[in-house]
LOLUM-252599 format. One record per atom (N, C-alpha, C, CB): x, y, z. Coordinates in steps of 0.2 Angstrom, whole numbers, plus 5000, padded with zeros to 4 digits. Last residue first. Glycine has a CB too. Example, Ala and Ser with C-alpha at 12.3 -4.5 7.8 and 13.67 -1.06 7.14 Angstrom:
BEGIN
506449895035;506849955036;506450005039;507049975029;506649725039;506249785039;506649845039;505749785045;
REM end
This chain:
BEGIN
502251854981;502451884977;503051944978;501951894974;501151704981;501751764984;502051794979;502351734988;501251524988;501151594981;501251634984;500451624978;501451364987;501451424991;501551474985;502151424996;500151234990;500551254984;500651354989;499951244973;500351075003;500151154999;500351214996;499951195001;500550904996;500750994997;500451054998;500951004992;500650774998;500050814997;500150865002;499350784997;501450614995;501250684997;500950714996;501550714997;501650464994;501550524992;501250564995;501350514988;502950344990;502650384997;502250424991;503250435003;502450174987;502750264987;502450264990;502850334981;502550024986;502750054991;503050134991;503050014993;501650014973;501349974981;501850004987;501549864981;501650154964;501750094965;501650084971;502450084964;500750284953;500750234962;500750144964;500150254966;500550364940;500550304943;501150294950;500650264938;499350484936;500050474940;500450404943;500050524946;498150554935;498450484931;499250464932;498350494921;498150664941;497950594944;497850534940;497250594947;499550704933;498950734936;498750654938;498450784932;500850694928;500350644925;499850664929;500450554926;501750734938;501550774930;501050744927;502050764925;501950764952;501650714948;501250744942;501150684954;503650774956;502950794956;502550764951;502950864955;504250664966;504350694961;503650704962;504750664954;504250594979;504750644977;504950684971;505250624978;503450494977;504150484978;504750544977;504350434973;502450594971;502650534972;503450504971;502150514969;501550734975;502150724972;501950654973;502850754976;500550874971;500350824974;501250774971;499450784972;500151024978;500350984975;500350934974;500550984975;498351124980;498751084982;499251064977;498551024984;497551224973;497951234982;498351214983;497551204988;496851194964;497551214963;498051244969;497451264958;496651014964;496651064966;497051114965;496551044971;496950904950;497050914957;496750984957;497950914959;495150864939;495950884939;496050894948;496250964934;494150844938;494350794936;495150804937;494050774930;493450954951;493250884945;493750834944;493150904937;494850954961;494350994955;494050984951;494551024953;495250864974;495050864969;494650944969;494550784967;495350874988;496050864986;496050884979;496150784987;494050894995;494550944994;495350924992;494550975000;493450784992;493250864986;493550914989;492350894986;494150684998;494250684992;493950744986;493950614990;493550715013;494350715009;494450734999;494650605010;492450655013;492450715010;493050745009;492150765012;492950515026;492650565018;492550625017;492050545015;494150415026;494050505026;493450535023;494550545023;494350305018;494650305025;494550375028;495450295026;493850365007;493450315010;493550295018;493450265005;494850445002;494050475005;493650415009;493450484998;495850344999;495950405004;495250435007;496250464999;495350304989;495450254994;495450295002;496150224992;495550404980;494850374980;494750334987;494550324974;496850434980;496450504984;495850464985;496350584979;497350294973;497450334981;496950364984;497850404980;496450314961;496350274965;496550294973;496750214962;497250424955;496650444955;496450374962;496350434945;498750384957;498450424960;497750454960;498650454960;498750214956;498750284952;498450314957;498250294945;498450104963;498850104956;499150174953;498350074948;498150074979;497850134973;498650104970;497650254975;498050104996;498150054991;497850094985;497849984993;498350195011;498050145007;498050125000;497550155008;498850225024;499150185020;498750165016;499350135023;499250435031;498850365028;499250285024;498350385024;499750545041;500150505036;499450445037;501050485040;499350615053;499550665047;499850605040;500350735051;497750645061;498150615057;498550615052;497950595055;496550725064;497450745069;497950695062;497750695081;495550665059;495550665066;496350695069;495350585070;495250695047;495750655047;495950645054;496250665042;494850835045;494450765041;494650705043;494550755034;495750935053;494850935055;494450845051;494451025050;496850905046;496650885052;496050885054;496950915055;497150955033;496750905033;496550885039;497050845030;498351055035;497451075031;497051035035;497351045022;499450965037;499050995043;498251025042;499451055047;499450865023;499450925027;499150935031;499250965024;499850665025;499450735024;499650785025;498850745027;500950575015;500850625019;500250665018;501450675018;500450385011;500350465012;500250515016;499950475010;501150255006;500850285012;500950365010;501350265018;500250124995;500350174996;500350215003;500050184992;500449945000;500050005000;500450065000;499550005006;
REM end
């Protein structure tokens, strides 16, 4: 299984919980796995069909160019960033 960093964001959904384990091929699957151990996780991760533009989302340390077609092997990590702005 996939293990994933949350953001402190997420603490109100995810009772304090800052790291999950659940299973997905792809990062579409993940975040779906993700809701279900959480729910309504997943309408703040998602924008229809794309990520959020709040967040990043990496795997293994690289950013995940493939958007949630991003493939997730049985043991990444992946993360979920909040995208910093500024100027």
């Amino acid at each position: 299984m996939a293990r994933v960093r949350l953001p402190l964001w997420f603490k109100d959904m995810t009772g304090g919980a800052r790291h999950a384990e659940v299973p997905g091929a792809t990062l579409e699957e993940v975040i779906s796995n993700l809701d279900a151990a959480f729910p309504g996780l997943e309408a703040r991760i998602r924008d229809g069909a794309l990520v959020s533009r709040v967040l990043a989302l990496t795997v293994d340390g690289k950013i995940a160019s493939q958007g949630l077609a991003t493939p997730v092997e049985k043991n990444s990590e992946v993360c979920i960033l909040p995208v910093m702005g500024g100027g």
